[in-house]
C-alpha positions as CSV (number, residue, x, y, z in Angstrom):
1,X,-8.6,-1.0,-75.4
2,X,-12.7,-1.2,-76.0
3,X,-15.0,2.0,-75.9
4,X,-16.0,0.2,-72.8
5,X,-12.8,-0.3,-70.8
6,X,-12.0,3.3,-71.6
7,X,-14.7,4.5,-69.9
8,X,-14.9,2.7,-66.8
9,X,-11.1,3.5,-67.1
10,X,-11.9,7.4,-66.9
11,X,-14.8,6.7,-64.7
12,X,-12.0,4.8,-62.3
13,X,-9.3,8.4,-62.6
14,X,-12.1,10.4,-61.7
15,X,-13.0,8.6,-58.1
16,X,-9.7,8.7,-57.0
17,X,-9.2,12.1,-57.9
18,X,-12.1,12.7,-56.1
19,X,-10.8,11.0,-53.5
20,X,-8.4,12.5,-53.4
21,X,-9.8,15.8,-52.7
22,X,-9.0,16.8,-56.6
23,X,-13.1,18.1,-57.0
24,X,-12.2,20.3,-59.6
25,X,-10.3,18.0,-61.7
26,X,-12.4,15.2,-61.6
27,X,-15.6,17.4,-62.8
28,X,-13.6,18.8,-65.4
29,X,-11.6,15.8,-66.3
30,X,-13.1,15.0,-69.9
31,X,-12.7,18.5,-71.0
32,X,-9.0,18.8,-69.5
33,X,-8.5,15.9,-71.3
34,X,-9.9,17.3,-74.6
35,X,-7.8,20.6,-74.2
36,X,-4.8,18.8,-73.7
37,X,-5.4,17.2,-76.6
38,X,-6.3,19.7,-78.7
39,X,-2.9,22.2,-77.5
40,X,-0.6,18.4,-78.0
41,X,0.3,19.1,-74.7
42,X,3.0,16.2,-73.9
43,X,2.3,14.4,-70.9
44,X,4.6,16.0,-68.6
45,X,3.0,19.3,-69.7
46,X,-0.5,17.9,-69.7
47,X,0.0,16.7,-65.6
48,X,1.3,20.3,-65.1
49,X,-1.5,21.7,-66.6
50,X,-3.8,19.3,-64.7
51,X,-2.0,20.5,-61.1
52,X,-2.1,24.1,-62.4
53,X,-6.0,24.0,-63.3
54,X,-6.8,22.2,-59.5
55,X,-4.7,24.5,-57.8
56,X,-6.4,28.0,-59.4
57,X,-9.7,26.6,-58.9
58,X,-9.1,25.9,-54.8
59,X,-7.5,29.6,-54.6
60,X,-10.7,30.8,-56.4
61,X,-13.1,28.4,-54.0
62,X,-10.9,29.9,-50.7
63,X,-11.4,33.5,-51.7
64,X,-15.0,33.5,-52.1
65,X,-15.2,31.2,-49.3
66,X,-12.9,33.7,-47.3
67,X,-14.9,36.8,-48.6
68,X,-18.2,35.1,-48.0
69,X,-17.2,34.8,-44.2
70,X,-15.8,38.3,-43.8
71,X,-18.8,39.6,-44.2
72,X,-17.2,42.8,-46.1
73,X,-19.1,45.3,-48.3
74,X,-19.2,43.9,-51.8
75,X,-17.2,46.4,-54.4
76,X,-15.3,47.9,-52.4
77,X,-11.8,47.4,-53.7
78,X,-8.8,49.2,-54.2
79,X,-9.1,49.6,-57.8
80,X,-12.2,51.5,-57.6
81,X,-11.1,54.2,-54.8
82,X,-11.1,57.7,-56.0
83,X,-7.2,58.6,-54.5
84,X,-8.0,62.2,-56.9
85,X,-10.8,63.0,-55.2
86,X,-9.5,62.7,-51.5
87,X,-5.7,63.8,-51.9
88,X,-5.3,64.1,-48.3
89,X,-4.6,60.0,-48.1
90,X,-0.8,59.1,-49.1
91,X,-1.6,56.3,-52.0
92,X,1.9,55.2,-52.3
93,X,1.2,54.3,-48.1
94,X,-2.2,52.2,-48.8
95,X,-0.7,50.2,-51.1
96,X,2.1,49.5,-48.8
97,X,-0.8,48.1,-46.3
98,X,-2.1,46.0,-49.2
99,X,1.0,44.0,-49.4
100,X,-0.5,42.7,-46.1
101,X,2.9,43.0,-44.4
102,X,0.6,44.6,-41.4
103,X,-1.3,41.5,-40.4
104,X,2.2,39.5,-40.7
105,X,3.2,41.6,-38.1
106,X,0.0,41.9,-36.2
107,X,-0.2,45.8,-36.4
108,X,-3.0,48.0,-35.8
109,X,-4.8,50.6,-38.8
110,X,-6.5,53.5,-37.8
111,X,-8.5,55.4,-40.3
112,X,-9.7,58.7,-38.6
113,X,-11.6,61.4,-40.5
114,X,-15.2,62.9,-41.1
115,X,-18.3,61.1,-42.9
116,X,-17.6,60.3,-46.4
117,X,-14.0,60.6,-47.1
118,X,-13.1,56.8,-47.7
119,X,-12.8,55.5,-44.2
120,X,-14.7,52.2,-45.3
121,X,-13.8,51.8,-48.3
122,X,-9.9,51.4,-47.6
123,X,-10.7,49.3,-45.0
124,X,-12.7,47.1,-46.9
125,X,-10.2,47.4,-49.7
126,X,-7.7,45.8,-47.4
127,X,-9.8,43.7,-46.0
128,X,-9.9,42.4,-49.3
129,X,-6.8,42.1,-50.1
130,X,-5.8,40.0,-46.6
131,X,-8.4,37.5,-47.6
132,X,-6.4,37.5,-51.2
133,X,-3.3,36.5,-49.5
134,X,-5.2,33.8,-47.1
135,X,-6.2,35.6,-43.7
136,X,-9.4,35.4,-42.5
137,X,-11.0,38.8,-42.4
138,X,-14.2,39.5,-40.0
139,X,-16.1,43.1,-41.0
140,X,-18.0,44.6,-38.4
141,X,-19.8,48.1,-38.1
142,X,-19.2,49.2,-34.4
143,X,-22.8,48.6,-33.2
144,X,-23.1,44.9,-34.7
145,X,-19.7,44.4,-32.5
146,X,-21.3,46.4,-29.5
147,X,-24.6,43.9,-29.7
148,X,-22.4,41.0,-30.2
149,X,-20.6,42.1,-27.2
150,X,-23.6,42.5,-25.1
151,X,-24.8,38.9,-25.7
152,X,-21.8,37.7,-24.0
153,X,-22.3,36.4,-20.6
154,X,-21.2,37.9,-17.9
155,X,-18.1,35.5,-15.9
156,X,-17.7,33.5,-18.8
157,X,-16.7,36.5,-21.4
158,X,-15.0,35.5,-24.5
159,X,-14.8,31.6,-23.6
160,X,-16.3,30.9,-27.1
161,X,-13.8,32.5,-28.8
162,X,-16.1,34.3,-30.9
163,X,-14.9,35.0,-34.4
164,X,-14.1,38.8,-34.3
165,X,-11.4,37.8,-31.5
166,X,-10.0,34.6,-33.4
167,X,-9.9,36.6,-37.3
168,X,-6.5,38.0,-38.3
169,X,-8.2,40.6,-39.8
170,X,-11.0,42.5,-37.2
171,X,-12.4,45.4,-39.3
172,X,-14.4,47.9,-36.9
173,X,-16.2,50.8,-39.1
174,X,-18.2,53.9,-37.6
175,X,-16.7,53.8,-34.3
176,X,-17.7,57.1,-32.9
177,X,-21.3,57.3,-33.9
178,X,-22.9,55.8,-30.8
179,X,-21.4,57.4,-27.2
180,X,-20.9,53.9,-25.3
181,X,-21.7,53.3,-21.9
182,X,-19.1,52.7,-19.2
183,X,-19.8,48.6,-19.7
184,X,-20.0,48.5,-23.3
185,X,-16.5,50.9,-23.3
186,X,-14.7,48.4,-20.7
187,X,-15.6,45.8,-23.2
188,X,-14.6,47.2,-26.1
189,X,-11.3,47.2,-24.6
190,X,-11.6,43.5,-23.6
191,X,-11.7,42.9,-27.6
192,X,-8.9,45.2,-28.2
193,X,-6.9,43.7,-25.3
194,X,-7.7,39.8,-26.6
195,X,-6.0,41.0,-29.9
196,X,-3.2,43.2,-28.7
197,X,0.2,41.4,-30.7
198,X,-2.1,38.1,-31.5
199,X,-3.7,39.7,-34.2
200,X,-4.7,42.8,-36.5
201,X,-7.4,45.5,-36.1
202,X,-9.2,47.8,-38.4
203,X,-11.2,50.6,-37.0
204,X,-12.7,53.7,-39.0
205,X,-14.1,56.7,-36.7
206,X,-15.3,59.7,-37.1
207,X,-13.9,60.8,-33.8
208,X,-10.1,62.4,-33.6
209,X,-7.8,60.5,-30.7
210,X,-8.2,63.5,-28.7
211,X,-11.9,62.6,-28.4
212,X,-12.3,58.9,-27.6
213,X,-12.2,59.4,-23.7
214,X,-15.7,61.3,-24.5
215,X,-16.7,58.5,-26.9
216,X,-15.7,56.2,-24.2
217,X,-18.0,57.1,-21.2
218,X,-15.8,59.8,-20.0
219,X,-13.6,57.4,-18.8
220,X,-10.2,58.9,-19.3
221,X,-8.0,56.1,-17.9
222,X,-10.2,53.5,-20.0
223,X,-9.9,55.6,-23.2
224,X,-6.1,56.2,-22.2
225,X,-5.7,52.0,-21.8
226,X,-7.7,51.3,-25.4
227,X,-5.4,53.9,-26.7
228,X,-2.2,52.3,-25.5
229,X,-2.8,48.9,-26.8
230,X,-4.0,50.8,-30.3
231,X,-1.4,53.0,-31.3
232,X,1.6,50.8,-30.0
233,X,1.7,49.1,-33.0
234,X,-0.3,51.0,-35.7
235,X,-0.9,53.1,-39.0
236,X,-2.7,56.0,-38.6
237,X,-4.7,57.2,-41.6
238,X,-6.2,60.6,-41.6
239,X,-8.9,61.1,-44.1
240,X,-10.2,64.9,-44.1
241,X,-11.6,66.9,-46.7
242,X,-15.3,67.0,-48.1
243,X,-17.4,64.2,-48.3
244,X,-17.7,61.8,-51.5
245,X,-21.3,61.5,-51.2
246,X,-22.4,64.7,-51.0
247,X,-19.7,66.1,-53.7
248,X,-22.1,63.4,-56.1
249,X,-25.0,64.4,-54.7
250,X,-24.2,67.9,-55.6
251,X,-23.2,67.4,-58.9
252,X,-26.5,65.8,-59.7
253,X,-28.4,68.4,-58.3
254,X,-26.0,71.3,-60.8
255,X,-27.3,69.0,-63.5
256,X,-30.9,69.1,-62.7
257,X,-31.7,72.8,-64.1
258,X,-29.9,71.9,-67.2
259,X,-31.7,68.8,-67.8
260,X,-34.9,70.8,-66.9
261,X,-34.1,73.7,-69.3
262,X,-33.2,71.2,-72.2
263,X,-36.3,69.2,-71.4
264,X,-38.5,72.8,-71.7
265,X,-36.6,73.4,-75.4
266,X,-37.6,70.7,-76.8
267,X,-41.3,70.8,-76.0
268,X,-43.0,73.0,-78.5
């Protein structure tokens, strides 16, 4: 075979592959080929290698694809939590709700607890690791979801389907710092009801259960109904102790009158 007719020949592989929805494969293609080469891969081990390589680039594509989406805070992952710092949180139980064996079964995550003690961060953790394991993930802070709410039209409520009601993964953080009104509450509950067995819910809040009727317009029966549909199905997470931020913030500040006593010394 000419120089000539192996080229066109490659040229030929490579616009089927790319017809074949193989993008990966047929950018790549020459250097597969010389790496194949190169490790005398035989040919049944080269095609392997060839379905392996196409297949671990999609699954990379699909996660940042699936991350992008989501919306979540970026670092936020289980590796980097600090489980020493807040030893009130069972680790041994948050990496049980990694395996993502919650959003199989459509269950609910509560994760209750004063500023600073990890609320967000575990549920962005897991919200990681459900787009990981291919579910779509949709990160909201409770006002964003509030304003989203608000723009839906009255009578015709949720006929978009609206991605926070269609993602298998709805993560709610800082429920609790805005008081809602009596409408914004009763439609907070319409999200919560959409998703009630159809899918799974996050929400962080700084606000024990025994406050939400407060939180939700003084409406006890409201409060009572979001409640039900919550907790029927659900992990509850309690997060207490100090604050993560301020412990760091404190620790810098310790370090400032040594630095400034060091700094002093070595002036003459």
């Amino acid at each position: 075979m000419s120089r000539g007719r192996g080229i066109s020949g490659l040229d030929r592989v490579r616009a089927l592959l790319q017809r074949l929805g193989w993008i990966f494969t047929a950018e790549r293609l020459p250097e597969l080929i010389e790496q194949g080469v190169r490790e005398e891969l035989s040919l049944a081990a080269f095609v392997e290698f060839l379905v392996e390589s196409e297949a671990s680039s999609r699954e990379e594509r699909r996660v940042t694809r699936g991350l992008k989406q989501s919306h979540l805070p970026i670092g936020r992952t289980l590796d980097s939590f600090d489980f020493l710092f807040n030893r009130s949180i069972e680790r041994e139980k948050i990496e049980m709700l990694a395996t993502c064996e919650f959003v199989r079964r459509k269950e609910t995550i509560l994760l209750l607890g004063p500023p600073g003690t990890g609320k967000t961060h575990l549920a962005a953790a897991l919200g990681m690791k459900a787009v990981q394991n291919g579910f779509s993930v949709r990160f909201l802070e409770a006002d964003e979801l509030i304003e989203s709410m608000r723009k839906v039209k009255d009578g015709n409520a949720y006929s978009d389907r609206p991605r926070y009601l269609t993602a298998n993964v709805l993560i709610i953080d800082e429920l609790g710092f805005q008081a809602l009104d009596r409408r914004d509450a009763h439609r907070l509950f319409q999200v919560v009801n959409q998703r009630y067995e159809r899918a799974s819910t996050i929400i962080t809040s700084n606000k024990s259960i025994t406050e939400w009727p407060a939180m939700l317009a003084g409406d006890e029966a409201l409060a009572s109904a979001i409640l039900d549909r919550l907790l029927h199905h659900c992990h509850v997470i309690q997060t207490d102790g100090a604050s993560y931020r301020l412990r760091h913030i404190e620790q810098q500040l310790k370090l400032q009158p040594n630095l400034s006593r060091g700094t002093a010394a070595e002036m003459p």
